[in-house]
N, C-alpha and C positions, 0 to 999 in steps of 0.2 A: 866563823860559824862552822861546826860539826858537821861532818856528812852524815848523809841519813845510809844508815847500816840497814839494810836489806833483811828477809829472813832467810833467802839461799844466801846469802853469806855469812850469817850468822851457823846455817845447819854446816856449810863448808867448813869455816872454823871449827866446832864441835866435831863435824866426825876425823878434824886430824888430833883434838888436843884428845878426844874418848879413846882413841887409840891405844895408846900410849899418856897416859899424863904425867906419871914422873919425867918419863926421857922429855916430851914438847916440852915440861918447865924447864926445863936444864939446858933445854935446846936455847928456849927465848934468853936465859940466863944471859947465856952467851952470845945471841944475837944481839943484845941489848946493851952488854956490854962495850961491843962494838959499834953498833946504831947509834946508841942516844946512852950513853956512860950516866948522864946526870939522873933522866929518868930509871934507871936500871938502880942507881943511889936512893933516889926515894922512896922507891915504892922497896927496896930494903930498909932504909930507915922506920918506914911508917911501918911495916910489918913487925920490925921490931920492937917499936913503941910500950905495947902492953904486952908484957907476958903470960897477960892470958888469952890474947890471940895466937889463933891458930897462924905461926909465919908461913906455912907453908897456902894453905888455904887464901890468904892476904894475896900472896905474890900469884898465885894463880888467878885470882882474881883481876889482880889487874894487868899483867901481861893477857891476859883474854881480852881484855877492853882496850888495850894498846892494837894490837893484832888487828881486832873489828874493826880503830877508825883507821887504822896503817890500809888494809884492805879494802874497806870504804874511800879513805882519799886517792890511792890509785884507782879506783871504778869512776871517780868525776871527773878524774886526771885524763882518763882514757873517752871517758864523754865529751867531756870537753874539744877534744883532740877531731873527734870526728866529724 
């Protein structure tokens, strides 16, 4: 089961990737590469599937939704704990 993402941690997320949102892509890029190499794979693969998606658009999207449950399972991780 998914954690349940919050909407302060949703508005957290947002105002670090609104910052900046090419560097936070290229940040996750790289984080990802190192985290989770497979999923950092896919969610290139799928982005580049059609080319009439937007890839850049795609991978933003989903490293946004990686980040919210990465950010959510540490919040249950840390309830849990207490």
């Amino acid at each position: 089961m998914l954690p349940i993402i919050t909407e302060e941690m949703s508005s957290e997320i947002f105002g670090e990737i609104f910052q900046d949102v090419q560097s936070w892509r290229k940040n996750m890029i790289q984080y990802l590469k190192e985290e989770n190499p497979e999923i950092n794979t896919a969610i290139l693969e799928v982005a580049k599937y059609d080319e009439n998606i937007d890839l850049k658009a795609v991978a933003l999207g989903a490293y946004l939704t990686y980040r919210l449950v990465e950010v959510a399972t540490e919040n249950d991780a840390l309830a849990v704990e207490e």
